[in-house]
N, C-alpha and C positions, 0 to 999 in steps of 0.2 A: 518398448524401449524404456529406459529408467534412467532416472540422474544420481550421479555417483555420489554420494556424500562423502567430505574430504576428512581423511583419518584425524586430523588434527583439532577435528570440532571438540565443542565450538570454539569457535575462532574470538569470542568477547564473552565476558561475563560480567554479573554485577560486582562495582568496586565499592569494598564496604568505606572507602576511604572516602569517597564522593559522597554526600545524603542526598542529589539529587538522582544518581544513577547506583544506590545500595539495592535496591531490591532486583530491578533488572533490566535489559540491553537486547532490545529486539526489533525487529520488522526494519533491518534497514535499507537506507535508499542506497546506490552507488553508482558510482561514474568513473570514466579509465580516461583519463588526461592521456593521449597517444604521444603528444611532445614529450613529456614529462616520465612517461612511462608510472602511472600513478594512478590507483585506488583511491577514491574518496568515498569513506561511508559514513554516511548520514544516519545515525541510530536515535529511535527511542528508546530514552531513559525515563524509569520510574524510580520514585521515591519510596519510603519504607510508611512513611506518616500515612497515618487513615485516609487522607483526601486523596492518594493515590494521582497525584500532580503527575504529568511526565513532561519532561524535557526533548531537547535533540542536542546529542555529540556526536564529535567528527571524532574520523580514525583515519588513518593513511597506511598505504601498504605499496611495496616497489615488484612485490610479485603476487599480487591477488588472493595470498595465503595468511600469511601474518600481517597483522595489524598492529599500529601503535597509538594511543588517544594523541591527541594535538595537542589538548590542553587537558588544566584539571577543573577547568568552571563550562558550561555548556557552552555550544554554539548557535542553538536560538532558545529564548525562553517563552512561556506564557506571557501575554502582555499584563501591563500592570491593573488595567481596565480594557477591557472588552471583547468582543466576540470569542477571541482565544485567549478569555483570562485565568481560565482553572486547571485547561491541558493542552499540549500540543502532542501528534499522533500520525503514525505511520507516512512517512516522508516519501514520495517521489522526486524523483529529479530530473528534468531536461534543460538541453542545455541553446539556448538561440544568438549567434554574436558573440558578443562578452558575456550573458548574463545566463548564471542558472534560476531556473523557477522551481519553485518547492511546492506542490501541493500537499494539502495536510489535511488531517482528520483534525477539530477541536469541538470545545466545549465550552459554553457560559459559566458553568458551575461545576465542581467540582463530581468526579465519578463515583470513585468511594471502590473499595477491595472489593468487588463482583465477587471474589471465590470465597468470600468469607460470608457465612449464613449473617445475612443483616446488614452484610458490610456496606452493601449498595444502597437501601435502600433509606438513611434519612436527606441523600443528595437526587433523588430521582425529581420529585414535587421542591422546588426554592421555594420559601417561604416568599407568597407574594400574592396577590390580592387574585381569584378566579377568573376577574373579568381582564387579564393579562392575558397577551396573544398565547397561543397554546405552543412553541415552540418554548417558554421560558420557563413553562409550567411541566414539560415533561424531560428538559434539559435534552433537547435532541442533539446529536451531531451533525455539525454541519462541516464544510471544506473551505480551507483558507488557501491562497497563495502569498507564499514570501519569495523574493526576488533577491539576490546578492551577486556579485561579484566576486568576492572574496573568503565567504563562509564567517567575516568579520562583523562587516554590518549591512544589515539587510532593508527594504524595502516590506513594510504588511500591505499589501496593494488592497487587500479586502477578500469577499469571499465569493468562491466561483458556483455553489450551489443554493436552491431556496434556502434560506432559513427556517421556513415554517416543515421543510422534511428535514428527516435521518437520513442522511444522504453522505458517502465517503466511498472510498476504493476509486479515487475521482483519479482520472490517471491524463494527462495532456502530451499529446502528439510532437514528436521532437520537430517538427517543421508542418509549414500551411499546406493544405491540400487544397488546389482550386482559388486560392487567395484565404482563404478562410481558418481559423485554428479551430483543431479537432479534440473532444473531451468526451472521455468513457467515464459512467458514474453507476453508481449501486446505490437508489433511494429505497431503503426498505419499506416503507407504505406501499407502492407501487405494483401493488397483486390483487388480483379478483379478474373477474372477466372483464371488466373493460381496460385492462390492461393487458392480457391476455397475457397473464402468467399467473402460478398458482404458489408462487415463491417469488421472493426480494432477486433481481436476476440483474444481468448488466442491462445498461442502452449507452446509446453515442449521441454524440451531436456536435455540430457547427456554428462558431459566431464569428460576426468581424472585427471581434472586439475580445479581449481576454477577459475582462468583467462582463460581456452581454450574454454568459451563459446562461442564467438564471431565466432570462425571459425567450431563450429561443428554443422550442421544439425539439423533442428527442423522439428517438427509432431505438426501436429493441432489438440488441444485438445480439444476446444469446439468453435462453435459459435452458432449466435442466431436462436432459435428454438421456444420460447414460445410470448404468443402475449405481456408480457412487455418486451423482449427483442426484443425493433425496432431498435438500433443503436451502438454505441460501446459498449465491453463488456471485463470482464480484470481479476483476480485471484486477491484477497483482504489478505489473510492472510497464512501463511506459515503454511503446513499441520500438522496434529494432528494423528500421526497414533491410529488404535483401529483394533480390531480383525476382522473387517470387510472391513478397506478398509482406504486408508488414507482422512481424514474430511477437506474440505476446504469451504471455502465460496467466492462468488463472485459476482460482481457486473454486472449490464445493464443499460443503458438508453434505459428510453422506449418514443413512442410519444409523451409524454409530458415534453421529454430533465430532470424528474427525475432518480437519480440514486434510482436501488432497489437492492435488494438481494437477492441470493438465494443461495445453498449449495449443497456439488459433493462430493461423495467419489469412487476414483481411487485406482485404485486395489492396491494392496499391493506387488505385485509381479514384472507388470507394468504398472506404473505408468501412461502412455499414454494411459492407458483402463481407459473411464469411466462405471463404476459398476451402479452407479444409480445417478439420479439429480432429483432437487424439480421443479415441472412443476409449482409452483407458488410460490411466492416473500415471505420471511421470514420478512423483514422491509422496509417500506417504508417512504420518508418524507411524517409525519403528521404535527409535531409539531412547534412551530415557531422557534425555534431555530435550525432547520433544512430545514427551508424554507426563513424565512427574513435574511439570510446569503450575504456573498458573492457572493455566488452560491446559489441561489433559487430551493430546493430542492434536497439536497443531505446526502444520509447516505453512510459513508465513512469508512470502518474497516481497519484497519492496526494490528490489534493482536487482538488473541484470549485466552484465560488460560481457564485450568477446574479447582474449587475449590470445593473436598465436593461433585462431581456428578451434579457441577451447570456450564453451558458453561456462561464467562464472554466473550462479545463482546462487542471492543473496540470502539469506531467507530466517524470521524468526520461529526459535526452537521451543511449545510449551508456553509458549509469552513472558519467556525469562532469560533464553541466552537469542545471540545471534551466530550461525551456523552459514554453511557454506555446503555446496551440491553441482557439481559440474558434468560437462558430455562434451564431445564434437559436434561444437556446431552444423557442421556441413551437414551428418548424418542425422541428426535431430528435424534440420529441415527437409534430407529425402525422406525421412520416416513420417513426418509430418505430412508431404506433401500426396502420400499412397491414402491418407485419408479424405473419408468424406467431410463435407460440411458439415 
């Protein structure tokens, strides 16, 4: 089975009009207001300047196809100091009550144009004295949460992963299982044999507490098994519970350093059990807006909606546009469900 990518892509581009979303518009989060009948995507914006800053903008859509920005100034920015003061990155969204949570990729210090020979490297080392914790000294990522109501003004509650790892793809569970909230993360350190995997791969875990993830215990929940997953591999989208198992999707690099896709549903009871996965890739980069990118082949989901029994995936194109890929639900989960763990 394959997801369809929608004729109209990509559905956002960079506006040369904005400088902080000129260069490009990707990995976004989304969410389907059911009252409201309403699309909200949550996108990374990048800037054109050398430090490679990214923002997040919102977009709204009344049929899950077209989009329109909200505004013309972002919807969250970089703080003015601290933990995410150089970038914010690839948005999740769930929604609890009144309130959506964001989790986020960030950074201390600025990244720098990765694709550009050199670009990255006078922001890898901040300029700061050796005997500084090693999180500062090799500007890792870590994962933030922001909390709003409104997409107006937010809440930075702080950060849900160690700081001392490179840790993101942090993805949190739309509701408590057992009393407990549920978090999937991808710390890339995390390989050798006493971790028993040979690649940066997902794990889950459990706290009673939205901030007590950091000090509570994780279980590895999947790494690579099939021949396109040759290399890292990470949880794309915050799950979708259904009567069969919670729906998620997830990404790999395979030998040819393309990201692909494929899709897991974990039990419903727990979480850390996977029930069945797709032994072959739902979307791959084909098209050029997913390959003459930033990044040379990659399809990037950050949210997922069902509208009507149709699964809408969100996903960045290249790491320059945001794009779009749809199926039948229904039949995505029996095809899903004919497979193994």
């Amino acid at each position: 089975m394959r997801l369809i990518r929608h004729p109209g892509n990509p559905i956002l581009s960079p506006n040369p009009d904005h400088p902080w979303e000129d260069l490009a518009v990707f990995n976004p989060a989304a969410w389907y207001d059911e009252a409201k009948r309403e699309v909200l995507l949550l996108y990374r914006a990048a800037e054109s300047q050398p430090d490679y800053k990214c923002w997040f903008g919102l977009a709204r859509s009344t049929d899950g196809y077209h989009f329109e920005r909200v505004s013309k100034e972002p919807a969250l920015s970089p703080s003015i100091e601290g933990f995410d003061g150089a970038t914010i990155q690839d948005p999740r969204i769930i929604k609890m009550g009144e309130w959506y949570y964001v989790t986020y990729a960030c950074r201390h210090y600025p990244f720098g144009q990765f694709w550009v020979p050199g670009g990255r490297d006078r922001y890898l080392r901040p300029d700061c004295p050796p005997e500084f914790p090693r999180y500062l000294r090799i500007n890792a990522t870590l994962t933030g949460l922001a909390m709003t109501r409104d997409f107006k003004t937010w809440v930075r509650a702080g950060w849900l992963t160690d700081p001392l790892l490179d840790d993101r793809d942090v993805i949190l569970f739309p509701e408590k299982v057992h009393g407990k909230f549920v978090m999937m993360h991808r710390p890339l350190e995390w390989v050798g044999p006493s971790y028993g995997t040979e690649h940066a791969c997902a794990w889950i875990k459990t706290s009673e507490d939205l901030l007590g993830f950091p000090a509570a215990p994780s279980k590895l929940l999947i790494k690579n098994k099939y021949p396109w997953e040759t290399a890292k591999l990470g949880i794309n989208t915050p799950p979708i519970k259904t009567p069969h198992g919670w729906f998620t999707l997830y990404h790999a690099l395979g030998p040819d350093k393309f990201y692909r896709l494929g899709a897991l549903l974990l039990d419903l009871d727990d979480p850390s059990v996977v029930r069945h996965r797709t032994p072959d890739w739902l979307l791959q980069p084909e098209m050029d807006y997913e390959i003459e990118g930033f990044y040379r082949g990659v399809c990037f989901p950050c949210g997922t909606v069902v509208i009507d029994g149709t699964l809408f995936v969100y996903y960045g194109g290249g790491d320059k546009y945001c794009a779009l890929a749809t199926c039948n639900f229904e039949q995505l989960i029996a095809h899903l469900r004919g497979c193994p763990p």
